[in-house]
N, CA, C and O atoms as a DFTB+ gen file, in Angstrom:
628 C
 N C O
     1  1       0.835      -1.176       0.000
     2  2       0.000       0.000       0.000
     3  2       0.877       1.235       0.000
     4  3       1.624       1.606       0.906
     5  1       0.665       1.788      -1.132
     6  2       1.358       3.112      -1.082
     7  2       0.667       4.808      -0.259
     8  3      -0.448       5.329      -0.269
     9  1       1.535       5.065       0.148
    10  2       0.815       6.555       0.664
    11  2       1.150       7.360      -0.085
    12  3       2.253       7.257      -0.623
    13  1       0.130       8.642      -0.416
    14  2       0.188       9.220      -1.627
    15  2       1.015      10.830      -0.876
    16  3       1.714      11.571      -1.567
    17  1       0.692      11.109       0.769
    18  2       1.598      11.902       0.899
    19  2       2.675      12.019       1.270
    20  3       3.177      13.092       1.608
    21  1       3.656      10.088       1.278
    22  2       5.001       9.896       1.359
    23  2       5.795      10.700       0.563
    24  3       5.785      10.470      -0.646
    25  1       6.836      12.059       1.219
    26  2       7.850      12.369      -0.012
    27  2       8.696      11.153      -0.747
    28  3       8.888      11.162      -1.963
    29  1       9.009      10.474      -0.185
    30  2      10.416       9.530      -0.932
    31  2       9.356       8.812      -2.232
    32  3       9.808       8.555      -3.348
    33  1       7.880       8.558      -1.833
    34  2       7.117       8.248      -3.029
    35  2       6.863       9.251      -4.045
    36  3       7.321       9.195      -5.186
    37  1       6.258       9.996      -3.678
    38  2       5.598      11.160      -4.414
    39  2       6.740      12.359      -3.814
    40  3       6.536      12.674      -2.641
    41  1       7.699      12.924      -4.378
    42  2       8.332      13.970      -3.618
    43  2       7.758      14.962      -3.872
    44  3       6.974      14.914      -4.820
    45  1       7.938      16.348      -3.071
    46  2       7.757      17.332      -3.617
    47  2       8.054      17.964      -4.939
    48  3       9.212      17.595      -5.135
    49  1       7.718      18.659      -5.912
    50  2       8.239      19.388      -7.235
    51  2       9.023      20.602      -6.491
    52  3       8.773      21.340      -5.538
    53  1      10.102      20.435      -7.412
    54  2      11.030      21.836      -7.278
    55  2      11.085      22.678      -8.041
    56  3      11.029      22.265      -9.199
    57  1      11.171      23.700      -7.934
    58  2      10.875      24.844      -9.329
    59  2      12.302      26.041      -8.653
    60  3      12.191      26.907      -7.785
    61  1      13.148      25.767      -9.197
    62  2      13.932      27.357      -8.741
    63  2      14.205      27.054      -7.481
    64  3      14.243      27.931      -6.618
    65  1      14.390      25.991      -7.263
    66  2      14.818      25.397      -5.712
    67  2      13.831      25.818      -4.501
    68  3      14.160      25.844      -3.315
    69  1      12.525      26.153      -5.041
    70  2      11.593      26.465      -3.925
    71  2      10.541      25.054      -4.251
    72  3      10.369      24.488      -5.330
    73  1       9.865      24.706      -2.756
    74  2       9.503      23.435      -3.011
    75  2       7.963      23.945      -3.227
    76  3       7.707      25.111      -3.527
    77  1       7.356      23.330      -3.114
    78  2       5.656      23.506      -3.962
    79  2       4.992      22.318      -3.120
    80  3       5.311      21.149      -2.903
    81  1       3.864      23.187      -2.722
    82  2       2.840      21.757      -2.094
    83  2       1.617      21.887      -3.184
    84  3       1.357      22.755      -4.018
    85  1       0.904      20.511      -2.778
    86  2      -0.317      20.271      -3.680
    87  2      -1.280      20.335      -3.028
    88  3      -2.385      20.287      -3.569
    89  1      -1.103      20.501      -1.285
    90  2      -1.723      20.382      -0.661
    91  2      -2.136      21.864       0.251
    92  3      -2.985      21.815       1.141
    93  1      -1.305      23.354      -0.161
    94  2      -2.081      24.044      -0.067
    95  2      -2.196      25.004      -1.113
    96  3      -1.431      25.052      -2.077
    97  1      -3.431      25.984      -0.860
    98  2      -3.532      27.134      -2.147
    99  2      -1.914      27.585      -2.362
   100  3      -1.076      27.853      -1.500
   101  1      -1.746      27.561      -4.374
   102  2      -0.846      27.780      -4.482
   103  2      -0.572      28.800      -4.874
   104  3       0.566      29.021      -5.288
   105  1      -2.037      30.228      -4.858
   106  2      -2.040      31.400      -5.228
   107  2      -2.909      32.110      -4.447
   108  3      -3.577      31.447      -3.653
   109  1      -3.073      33.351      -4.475
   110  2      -4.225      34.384      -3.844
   111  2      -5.477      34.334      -4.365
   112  3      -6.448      34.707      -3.707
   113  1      -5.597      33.777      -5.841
   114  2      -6.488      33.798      -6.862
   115  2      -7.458      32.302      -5.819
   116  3      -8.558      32.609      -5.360
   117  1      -6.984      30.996      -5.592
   118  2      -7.414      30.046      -5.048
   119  2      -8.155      30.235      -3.730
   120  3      -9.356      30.135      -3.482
   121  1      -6.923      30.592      -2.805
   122  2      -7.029      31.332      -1.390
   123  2      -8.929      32.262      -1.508
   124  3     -10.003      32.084      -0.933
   125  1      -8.498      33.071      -2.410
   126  2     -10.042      33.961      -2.389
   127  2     -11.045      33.337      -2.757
   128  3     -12.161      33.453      -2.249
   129  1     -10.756      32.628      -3.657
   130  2     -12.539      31.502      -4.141
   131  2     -12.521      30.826      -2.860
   132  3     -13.434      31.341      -2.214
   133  1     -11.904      29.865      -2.101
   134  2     -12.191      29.329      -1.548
   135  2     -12.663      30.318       0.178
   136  3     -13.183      29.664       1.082
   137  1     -12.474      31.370       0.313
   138  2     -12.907      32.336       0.930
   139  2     -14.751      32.648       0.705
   140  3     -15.641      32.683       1.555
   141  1     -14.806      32.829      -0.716
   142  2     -15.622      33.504      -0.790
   143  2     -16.573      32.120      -1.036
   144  3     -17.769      32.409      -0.995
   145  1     -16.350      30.909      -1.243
   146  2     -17.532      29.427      -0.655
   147  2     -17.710      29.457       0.835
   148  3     -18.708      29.002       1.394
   149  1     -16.636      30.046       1.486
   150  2     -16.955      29.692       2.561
   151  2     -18.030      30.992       3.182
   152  3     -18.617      31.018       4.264
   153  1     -18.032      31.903       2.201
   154  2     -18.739      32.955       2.914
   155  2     -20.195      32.724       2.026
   156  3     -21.117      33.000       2.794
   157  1     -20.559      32.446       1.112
   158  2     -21.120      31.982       0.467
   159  2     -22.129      30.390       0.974
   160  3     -23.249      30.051       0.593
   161  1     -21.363      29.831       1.757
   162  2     -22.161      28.821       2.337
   163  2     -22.361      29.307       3.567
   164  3     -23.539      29.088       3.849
   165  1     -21.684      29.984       4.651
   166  2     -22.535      30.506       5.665
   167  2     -23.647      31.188       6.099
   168  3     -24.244      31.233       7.174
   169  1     -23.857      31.930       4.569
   170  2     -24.520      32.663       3.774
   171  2     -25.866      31.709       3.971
   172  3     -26.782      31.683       4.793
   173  1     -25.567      31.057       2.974
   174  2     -26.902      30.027       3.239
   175  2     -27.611      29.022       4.405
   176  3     -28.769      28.746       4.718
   177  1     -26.114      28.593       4.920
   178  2     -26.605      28.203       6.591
   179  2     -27.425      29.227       7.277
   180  3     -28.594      28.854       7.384
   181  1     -27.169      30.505       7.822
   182  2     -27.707      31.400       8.602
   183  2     -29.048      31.448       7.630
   184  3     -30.091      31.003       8.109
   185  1     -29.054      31.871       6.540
   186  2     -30.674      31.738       6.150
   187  2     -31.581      30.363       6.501
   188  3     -32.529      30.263       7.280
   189  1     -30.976      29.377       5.683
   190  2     -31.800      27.835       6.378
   191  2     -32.259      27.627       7.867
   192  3     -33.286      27.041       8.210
   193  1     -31.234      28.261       8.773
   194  2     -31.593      28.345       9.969
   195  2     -32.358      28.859      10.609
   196  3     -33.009      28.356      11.524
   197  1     -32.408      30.581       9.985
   198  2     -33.056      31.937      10.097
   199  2     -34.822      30.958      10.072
   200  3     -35.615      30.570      10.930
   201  1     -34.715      30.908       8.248
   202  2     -36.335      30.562       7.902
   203  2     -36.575      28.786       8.923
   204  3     -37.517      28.204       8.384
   205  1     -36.199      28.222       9.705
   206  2     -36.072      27.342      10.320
   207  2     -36.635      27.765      11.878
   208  3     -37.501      27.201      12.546
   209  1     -36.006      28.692      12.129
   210  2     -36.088      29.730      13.578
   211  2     -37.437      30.610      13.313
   212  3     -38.097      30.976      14.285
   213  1     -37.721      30.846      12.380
   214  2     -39.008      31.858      12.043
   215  2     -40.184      30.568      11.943
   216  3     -41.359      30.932      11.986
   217  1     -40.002      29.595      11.857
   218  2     -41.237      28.407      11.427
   219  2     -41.308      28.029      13.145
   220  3     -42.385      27.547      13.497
   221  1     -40.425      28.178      14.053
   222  2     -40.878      27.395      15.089
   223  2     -40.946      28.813      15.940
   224  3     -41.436      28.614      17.052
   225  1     -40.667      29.872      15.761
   226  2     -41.441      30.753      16.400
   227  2     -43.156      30.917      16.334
   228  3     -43.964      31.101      17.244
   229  1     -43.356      30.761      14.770
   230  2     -44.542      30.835      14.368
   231  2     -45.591      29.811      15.313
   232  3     -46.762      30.062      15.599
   233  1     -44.855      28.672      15.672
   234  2     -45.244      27.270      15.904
   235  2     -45.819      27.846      17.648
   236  3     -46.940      27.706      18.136
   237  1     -44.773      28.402      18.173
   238  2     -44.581      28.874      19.810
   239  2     -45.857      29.935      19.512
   240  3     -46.889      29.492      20.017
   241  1     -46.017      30.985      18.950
   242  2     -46.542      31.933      18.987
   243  2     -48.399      31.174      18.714
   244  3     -49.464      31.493      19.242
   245  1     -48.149      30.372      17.929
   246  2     -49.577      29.959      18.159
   247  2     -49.656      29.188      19.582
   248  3     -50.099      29.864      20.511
   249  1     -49.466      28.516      19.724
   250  2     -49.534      27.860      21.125
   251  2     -50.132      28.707      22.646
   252  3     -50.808      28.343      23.609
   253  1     -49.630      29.683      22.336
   254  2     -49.632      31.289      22.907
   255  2     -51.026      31.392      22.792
   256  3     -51.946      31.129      23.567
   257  1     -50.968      31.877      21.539
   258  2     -52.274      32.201      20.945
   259  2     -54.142      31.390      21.567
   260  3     -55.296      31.771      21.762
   261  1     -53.470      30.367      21.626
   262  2     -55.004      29.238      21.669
   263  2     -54.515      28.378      23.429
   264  3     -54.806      27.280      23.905
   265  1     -53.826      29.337      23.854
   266  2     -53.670      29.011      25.215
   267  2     -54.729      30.130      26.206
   268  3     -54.221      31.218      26.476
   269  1     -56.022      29.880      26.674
   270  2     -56.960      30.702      27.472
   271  2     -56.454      31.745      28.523
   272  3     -56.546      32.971      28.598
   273  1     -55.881      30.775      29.310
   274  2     -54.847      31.586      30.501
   275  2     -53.882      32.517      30.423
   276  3     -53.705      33.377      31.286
   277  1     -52.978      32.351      29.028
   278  2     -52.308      33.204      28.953
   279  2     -52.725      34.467      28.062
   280  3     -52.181      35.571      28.048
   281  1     -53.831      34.024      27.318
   282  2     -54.505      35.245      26.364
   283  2     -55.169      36.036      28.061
   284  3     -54.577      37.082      28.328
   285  1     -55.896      35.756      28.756
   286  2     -56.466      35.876      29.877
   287  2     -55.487      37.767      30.443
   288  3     -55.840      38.945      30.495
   289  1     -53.916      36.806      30.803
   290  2     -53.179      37.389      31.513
   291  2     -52.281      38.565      30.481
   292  3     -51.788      39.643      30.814
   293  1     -52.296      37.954      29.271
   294  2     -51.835      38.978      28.255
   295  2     -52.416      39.989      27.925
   296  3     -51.816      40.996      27.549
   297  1     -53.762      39.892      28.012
   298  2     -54.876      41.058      27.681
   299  2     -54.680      41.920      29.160
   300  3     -54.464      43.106      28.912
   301  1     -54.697      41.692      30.297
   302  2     -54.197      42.207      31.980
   303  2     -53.183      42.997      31.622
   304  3     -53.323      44.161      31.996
   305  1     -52.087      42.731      30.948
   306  2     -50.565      43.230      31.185
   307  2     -51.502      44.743      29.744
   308  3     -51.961      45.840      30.063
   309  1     -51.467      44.378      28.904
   310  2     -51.703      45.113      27.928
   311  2     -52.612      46.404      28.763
   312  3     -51.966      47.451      28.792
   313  1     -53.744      46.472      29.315
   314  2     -54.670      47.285      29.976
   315  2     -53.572      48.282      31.168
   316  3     -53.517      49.511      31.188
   317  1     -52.661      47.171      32.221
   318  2     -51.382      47.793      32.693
   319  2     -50.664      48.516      31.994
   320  3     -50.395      49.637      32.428
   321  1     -50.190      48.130      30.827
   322  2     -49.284      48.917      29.994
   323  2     -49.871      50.128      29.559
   324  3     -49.132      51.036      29.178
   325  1     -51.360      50.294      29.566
   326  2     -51.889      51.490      28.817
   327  2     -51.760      52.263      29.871
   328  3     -51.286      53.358      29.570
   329  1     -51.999      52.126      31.014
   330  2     -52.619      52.681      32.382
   331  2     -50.604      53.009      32.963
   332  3     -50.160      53.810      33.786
   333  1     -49.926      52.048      32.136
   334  2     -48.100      52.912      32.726
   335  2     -48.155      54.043      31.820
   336  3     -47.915      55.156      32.290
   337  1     -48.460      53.911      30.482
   338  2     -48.268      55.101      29.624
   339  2     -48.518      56.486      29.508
   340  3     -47.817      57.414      29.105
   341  1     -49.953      56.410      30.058
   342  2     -50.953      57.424      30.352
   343  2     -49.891      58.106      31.548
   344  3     -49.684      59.316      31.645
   345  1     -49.258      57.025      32.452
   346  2     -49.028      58.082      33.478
   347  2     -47.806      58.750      33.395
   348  3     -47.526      59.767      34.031
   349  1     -46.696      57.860      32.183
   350  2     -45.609      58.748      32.104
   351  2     -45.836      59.940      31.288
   352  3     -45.166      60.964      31.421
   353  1     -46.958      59.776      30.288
   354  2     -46.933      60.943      29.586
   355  2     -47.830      62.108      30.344
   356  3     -48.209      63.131      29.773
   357  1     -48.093      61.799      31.655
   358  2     -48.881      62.615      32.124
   359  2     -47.313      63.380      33.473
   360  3     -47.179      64.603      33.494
   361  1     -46.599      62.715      34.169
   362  2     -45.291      63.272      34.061
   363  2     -44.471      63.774      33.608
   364  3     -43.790      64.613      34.199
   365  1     -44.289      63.402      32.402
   366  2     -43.354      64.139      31.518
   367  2     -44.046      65.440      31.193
   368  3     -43.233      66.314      30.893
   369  1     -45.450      65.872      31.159
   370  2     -45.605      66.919      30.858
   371  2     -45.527      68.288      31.793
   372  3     -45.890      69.427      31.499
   373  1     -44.831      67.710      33.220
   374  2     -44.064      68.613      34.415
   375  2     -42.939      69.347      33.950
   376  3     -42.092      68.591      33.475
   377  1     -42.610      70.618      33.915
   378  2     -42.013      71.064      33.407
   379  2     -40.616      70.686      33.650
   380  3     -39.884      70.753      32.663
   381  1     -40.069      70.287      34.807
   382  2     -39.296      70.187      35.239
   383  2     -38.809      68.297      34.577
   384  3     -37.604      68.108      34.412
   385  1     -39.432      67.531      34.378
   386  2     -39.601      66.344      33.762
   387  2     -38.823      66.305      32.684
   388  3     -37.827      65.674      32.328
   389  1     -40.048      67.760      31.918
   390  2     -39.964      67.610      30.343
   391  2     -38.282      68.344      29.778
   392  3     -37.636      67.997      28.788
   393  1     -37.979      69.277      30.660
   394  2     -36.938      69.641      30.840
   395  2     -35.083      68.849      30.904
   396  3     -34.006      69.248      30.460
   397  1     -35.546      67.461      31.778
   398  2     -34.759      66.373      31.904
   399  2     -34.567      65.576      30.333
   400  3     -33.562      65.312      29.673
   401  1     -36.274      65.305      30.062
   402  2     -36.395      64.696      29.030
   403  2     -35.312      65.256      27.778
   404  3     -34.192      64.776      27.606
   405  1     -35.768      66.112      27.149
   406  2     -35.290      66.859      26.351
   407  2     -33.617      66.823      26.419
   408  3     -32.949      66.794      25.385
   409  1     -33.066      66.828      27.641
   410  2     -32.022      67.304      27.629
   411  2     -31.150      65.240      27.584
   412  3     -30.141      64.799      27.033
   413  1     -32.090      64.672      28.348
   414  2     -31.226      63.498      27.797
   415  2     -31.461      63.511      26.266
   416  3     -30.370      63.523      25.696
   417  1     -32.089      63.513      25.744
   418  2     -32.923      63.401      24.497
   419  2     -31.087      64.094      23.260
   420  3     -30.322      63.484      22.514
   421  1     -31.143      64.979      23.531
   422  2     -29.786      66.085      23.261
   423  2     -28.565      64.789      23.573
   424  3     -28.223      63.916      22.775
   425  1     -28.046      65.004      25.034
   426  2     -27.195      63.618      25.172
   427  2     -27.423      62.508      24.550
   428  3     -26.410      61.927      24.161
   429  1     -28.191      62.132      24.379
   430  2     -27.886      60.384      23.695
   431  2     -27.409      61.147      22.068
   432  3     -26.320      60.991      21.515
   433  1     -28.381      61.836      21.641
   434  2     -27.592      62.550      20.007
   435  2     -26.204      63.181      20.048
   436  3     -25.298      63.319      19.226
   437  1     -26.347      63.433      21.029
   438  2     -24.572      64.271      20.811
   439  2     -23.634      62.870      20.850
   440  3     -22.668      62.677      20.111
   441  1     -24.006      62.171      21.617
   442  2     -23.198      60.902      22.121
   443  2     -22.731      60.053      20.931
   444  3     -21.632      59.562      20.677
   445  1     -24.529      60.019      19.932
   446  2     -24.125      59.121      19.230
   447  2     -23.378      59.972      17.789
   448  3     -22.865      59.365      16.848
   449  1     -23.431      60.835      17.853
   450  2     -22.517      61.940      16.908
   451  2     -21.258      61.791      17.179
   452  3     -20.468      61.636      16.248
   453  1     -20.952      61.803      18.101
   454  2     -19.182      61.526      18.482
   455  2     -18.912      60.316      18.279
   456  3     -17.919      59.979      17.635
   457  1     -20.083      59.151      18.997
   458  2     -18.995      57.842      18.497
   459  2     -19.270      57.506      16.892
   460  3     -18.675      56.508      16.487
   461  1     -20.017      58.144      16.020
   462  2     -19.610      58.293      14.930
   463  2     -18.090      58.715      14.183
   464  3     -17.311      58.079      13.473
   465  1     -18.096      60.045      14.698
   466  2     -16.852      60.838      14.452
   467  2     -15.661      59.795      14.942
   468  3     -14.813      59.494      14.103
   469  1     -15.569      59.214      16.322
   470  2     -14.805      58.934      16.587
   471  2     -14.302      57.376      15.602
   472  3     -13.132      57.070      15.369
   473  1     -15.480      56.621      15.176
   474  2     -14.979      55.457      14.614
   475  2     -14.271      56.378      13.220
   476  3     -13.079      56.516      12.945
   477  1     -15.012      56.707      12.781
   478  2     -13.954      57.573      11.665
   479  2     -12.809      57.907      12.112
   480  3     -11.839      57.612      11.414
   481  1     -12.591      58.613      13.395
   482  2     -11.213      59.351      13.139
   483  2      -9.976      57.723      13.500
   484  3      -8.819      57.662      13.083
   485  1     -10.634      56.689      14.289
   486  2     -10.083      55.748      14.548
   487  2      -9.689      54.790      13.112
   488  3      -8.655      54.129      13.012
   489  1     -10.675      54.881      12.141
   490  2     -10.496      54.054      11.169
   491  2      -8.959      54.560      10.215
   492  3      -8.124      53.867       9.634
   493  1      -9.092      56.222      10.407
   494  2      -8.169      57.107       9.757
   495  2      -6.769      56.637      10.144
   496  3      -5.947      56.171       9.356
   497  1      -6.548      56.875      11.868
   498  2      -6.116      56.729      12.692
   499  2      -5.164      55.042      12.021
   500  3      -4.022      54.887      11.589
   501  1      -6.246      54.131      12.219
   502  2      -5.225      52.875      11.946
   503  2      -4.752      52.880      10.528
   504  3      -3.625      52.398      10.413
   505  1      -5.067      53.117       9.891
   506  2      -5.008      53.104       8.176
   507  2      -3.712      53.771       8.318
   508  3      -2.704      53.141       7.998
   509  1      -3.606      55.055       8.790
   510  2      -2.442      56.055       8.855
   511  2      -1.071      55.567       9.661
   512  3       0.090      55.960       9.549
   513  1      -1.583      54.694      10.400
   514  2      -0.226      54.301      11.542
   515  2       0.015      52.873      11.468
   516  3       1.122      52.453      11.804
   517  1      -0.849      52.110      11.086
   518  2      -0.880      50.552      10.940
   519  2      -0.959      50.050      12.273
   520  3      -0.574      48.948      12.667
   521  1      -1.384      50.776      12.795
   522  2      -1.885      50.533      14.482
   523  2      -3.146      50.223      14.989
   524  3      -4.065      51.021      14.807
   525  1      -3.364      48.968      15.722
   526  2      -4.605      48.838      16.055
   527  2      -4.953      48.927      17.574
   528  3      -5.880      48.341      18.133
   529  1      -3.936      49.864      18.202
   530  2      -4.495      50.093      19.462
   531  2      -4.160      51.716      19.790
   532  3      -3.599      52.372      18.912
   533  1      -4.409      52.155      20.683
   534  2      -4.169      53.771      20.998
   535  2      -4.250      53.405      22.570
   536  3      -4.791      52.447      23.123
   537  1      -3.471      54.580      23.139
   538  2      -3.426      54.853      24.603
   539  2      -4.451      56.371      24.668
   540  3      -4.413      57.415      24.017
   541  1      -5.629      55.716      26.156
   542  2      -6.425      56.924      26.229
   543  2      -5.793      57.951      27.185
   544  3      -4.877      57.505      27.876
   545  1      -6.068      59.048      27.324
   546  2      -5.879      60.032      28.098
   547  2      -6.020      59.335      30.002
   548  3      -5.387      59.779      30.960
   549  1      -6.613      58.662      30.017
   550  2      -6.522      57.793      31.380
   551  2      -5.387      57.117      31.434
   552  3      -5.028      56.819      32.573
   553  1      -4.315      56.586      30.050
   554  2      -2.989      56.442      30.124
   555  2      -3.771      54.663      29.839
   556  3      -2.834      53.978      29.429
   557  1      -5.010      53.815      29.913
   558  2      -5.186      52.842      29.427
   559  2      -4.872      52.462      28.115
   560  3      -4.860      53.419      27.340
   561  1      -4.597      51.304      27.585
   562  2      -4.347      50.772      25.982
   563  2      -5.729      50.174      25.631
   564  3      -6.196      49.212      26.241
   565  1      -6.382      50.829      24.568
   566  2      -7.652      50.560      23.927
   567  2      -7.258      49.911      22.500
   568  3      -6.502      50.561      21.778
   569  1      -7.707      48.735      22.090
   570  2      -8.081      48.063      21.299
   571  2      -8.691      48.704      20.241
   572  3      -9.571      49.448      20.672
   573  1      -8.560      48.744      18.545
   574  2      -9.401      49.395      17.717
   575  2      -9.897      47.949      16.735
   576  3      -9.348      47.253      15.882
   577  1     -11.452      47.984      17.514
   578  2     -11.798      46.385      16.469
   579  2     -13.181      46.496      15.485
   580  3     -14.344      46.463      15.887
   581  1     -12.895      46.582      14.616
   582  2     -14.044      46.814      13.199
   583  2     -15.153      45.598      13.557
   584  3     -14.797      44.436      13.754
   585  1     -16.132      45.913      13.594
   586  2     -17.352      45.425      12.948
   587  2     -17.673      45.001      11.859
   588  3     -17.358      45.826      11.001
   589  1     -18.220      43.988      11.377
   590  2     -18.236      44.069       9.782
   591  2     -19.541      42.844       9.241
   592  3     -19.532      41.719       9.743
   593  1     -20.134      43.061       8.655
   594  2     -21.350      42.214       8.910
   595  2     -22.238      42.797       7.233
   596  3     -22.299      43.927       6.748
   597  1     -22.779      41.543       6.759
   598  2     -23.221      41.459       5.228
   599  2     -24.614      41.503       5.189
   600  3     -25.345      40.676       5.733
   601  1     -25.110      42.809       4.317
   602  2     -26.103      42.759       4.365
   603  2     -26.726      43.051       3.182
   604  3     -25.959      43.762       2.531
   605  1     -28.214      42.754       2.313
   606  2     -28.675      42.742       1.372
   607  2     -28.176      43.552       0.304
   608  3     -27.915      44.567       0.949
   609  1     -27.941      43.748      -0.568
   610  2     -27.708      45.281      -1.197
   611  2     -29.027      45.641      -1.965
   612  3     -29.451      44.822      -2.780
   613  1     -29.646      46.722      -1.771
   614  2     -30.515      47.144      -2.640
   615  2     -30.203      47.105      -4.210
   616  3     -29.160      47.121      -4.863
   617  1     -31.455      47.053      -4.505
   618  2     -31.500      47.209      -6.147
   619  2     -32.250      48.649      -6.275
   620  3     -33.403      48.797      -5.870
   621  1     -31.474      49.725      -6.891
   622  2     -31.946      51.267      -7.324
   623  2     -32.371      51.165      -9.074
   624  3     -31.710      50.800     -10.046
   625  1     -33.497      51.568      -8.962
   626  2     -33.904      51.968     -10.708
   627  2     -33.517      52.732     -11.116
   628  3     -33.783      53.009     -12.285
């Protein structure tokens, strides 16, 4: 019985005195197709799963549905929930409330305006230095880690 990945059987090929495998990608061109099956089949796992996960929600949600007791206690919470609403919007209309309101309202936008700015100036930041960490003004070492996640692309007429 021969083994097919014995060198002294099958040796390696030499080209220019550099040795050559068969056994991995022997270009960038390979390397990337086989990248892009693998993104390409995860692709389709997470959907099979997705529409898999949406059929047995559906399944739970009826169960829910044609269960007496809990329609009973769900319709209770719902009548509660109207009767919480009524009363925050009947607070918030304290001046002093509406005043708070507003002003977090301002903070969370300014907030999320900066960590906008800031992933930009960070993206700049590594591109420019080949650095993926920075020291903060607290003198800590912060990590700079991208997000990156695939999503539909529209079709424009």
């Amino acid at each position: 019985m021969q083994n097919q990945d014995d060198p002294i059987i099958n040796p390696p090929t030499v080209i220019d005195a550099e040795e050559v495998s068969t056994d991995i990608p022997s270009n960038d061109a390979e390397v990337l197709l086989n990248m892009e099956n693998l993104i390409k089949n995860h692709v389709s796992q997470i959907d099979k799963i997705g529409a898999e996960l949406a059929e047995q929600k559906t399944m739970l949600a009826d169960i829910f549905a044609n269960d007496p007791i809990y329609q009973e206690h769900e319709q209770a919470a719902k009548e509660a929930n109207k009767v919480k609403i009524q009363t925050k919007a009947q607070i918030l209309k304290q001046p002093q409330a509406a005043q708070i309101a507003a002003q977090a309202k301002s903070l969370t936008s300014e907030v999320k305006e900066l960590r906008q700015a800031l992933s930009d100036y960070l993206r700049e930041y590594a591109r420019m230095t080949g650095a993926n960490e920075i020291q903060g003004e607290d003198g800590e070492m912060r990590e700079i880690v991208y997000t990156v996640k695939l999503v539909k692309k529209s079709i424009r007429h």
